[in-house]
C-alpha positions in Angstrom: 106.5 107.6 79.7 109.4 106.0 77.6 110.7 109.5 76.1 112.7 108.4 73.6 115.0 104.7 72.9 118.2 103.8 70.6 115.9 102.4 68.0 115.0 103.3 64.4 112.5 105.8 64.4 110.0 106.3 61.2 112.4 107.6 59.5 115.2 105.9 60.2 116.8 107.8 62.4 118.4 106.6 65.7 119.0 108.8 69.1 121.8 108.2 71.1 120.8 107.5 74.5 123.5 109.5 76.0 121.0 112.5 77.2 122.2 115.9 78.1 119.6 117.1 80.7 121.4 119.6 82.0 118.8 122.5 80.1 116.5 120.5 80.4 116.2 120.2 84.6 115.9 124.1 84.7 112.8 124.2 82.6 110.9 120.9 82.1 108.2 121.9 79.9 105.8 119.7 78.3 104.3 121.9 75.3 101.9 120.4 73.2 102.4 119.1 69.8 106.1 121.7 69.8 104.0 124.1 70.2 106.7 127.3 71.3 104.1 129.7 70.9 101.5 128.1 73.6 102.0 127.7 76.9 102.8 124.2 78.1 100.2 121.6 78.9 102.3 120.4 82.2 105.6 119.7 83.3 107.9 116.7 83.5 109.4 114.9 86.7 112.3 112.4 87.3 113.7 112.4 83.6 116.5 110.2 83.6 118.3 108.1 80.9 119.0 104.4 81.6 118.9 101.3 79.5 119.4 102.8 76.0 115.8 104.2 77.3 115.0 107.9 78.5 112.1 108.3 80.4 109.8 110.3 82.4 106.9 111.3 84.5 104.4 114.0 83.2 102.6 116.2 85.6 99.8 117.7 83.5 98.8 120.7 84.7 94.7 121.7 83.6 94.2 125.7 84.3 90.8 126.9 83.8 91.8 129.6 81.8 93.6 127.4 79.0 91.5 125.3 77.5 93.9 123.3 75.8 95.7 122.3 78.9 92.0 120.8 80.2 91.5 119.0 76.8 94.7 117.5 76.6 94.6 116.4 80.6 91.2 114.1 79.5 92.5 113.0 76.3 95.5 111.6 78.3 92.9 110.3 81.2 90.9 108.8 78.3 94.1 107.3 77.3 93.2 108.9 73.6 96.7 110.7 73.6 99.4 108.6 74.8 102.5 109.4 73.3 105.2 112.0 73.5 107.9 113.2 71.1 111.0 114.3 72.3 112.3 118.2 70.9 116.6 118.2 71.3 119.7 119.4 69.5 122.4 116.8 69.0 126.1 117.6 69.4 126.9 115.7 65.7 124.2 114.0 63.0 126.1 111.1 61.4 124.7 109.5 57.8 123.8 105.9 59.1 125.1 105.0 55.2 128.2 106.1 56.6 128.7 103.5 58.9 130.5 100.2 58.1 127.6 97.7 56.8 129.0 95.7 59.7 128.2 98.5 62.6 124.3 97.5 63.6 123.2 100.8 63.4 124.2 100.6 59.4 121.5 101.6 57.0 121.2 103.1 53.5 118.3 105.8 55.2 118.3 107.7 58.1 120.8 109.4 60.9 122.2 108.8 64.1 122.1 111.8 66.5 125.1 111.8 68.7 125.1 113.2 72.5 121.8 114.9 72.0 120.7 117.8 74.1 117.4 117.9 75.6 115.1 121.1 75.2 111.3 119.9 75.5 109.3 116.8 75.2 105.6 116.8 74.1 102.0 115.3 74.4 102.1 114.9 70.6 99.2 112.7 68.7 101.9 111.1 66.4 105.4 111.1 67.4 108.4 110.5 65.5 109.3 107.4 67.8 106.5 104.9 67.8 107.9 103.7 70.8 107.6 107.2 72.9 104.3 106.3 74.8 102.7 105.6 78.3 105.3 103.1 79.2 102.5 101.6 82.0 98.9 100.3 81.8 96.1 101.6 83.9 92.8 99.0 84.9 91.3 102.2 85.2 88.2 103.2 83.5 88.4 106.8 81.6 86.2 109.6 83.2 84.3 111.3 80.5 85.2 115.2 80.9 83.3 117.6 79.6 85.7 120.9 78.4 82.7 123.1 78.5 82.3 123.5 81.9 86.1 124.3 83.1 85.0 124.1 87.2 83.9 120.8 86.5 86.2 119.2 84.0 89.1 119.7 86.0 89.9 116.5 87.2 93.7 117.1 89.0 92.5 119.5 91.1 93.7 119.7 94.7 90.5 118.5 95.5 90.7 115.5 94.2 94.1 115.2 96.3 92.8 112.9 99.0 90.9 110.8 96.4 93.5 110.2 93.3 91.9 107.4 91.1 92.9 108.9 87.9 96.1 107.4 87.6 98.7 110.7 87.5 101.2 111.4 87.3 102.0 109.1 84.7 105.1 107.8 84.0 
């Protein structure tokens, strides 16, 4: 997944790409929707920040006993959910008015968040960053899950190990 990029967001806003990961790395949750109060959907993998462009691989994780983490895990296989929003806590906010109108990240709306400080990212329907999606296509064709029947629906099972053609992790 791209993560997060140095471009406007829908509100204006623009993230530094200069990540602080540090947090992150010790607890790589992928929550749904910034959901705190939930356990996470999955886990992220090889987050790194390169190109103006942070991005990463999401291991969803589908338990039996959480039946959001198996609907989510076939909404992303269906390729209905595809985009992630990053949660983080920037070291300074600066007014983007505040620039000089000749610094390209000038505008009269919006923020620039400096050194920002990673604490989650999120499966999220409607992210903040347009951008913040499956950064890969699949030629795949979605397998229709049913969430009903939890043994059956769980398609990243270690059984299905030796015969992967659903496409995760994705990154």
């Amino acid at each position: 997944f791209v993560m997060s990029d140095a471009l406007p967001d829908r509100a204006d806003d623009i993230v530094e790409q200069t990540w602080d990961l540090t947090e992150f790395r010790a607890n790589p949750v992928a929550p749904y929707n910034h959901d705190y109060s939930a356990p996470p959907i999955g886990r992220w993998e090889n987050v790194r920040a390169s190109d103006g462009v942070l991005r990463g691989t999401l291991i969803p994780t589908p338990i039996e006993s959480y039946p959001l983490s198996l609907t989510v895990a076939a909404l992303l296989e269906q390729r209905v959910l595809r985009t992630v929003s990053v949660g983080f806590r920037p070291a300074a906010i600066i007014a983007r008015a505040s620039l000089p109108e000749e610094d390209t990240r000038y505008s009269t709306r919006g923020s620039v968040y400096v050194r920002p400080r990673l604490m989650e990212a999120s499966v999220t329907p409607m992210p903040m960053n347009p951008r913040a999606a499956l950064a890969r296509s699949f030629d795949l064709e979605p397998v229709a899950r049913s969430v009903k029947s939890p043994r059956h629906s769980m398609p990243y099972s270690s059984s299905d190990s030796d015969n992967d053609t659903h496409g995760f992790p994705w990154s």
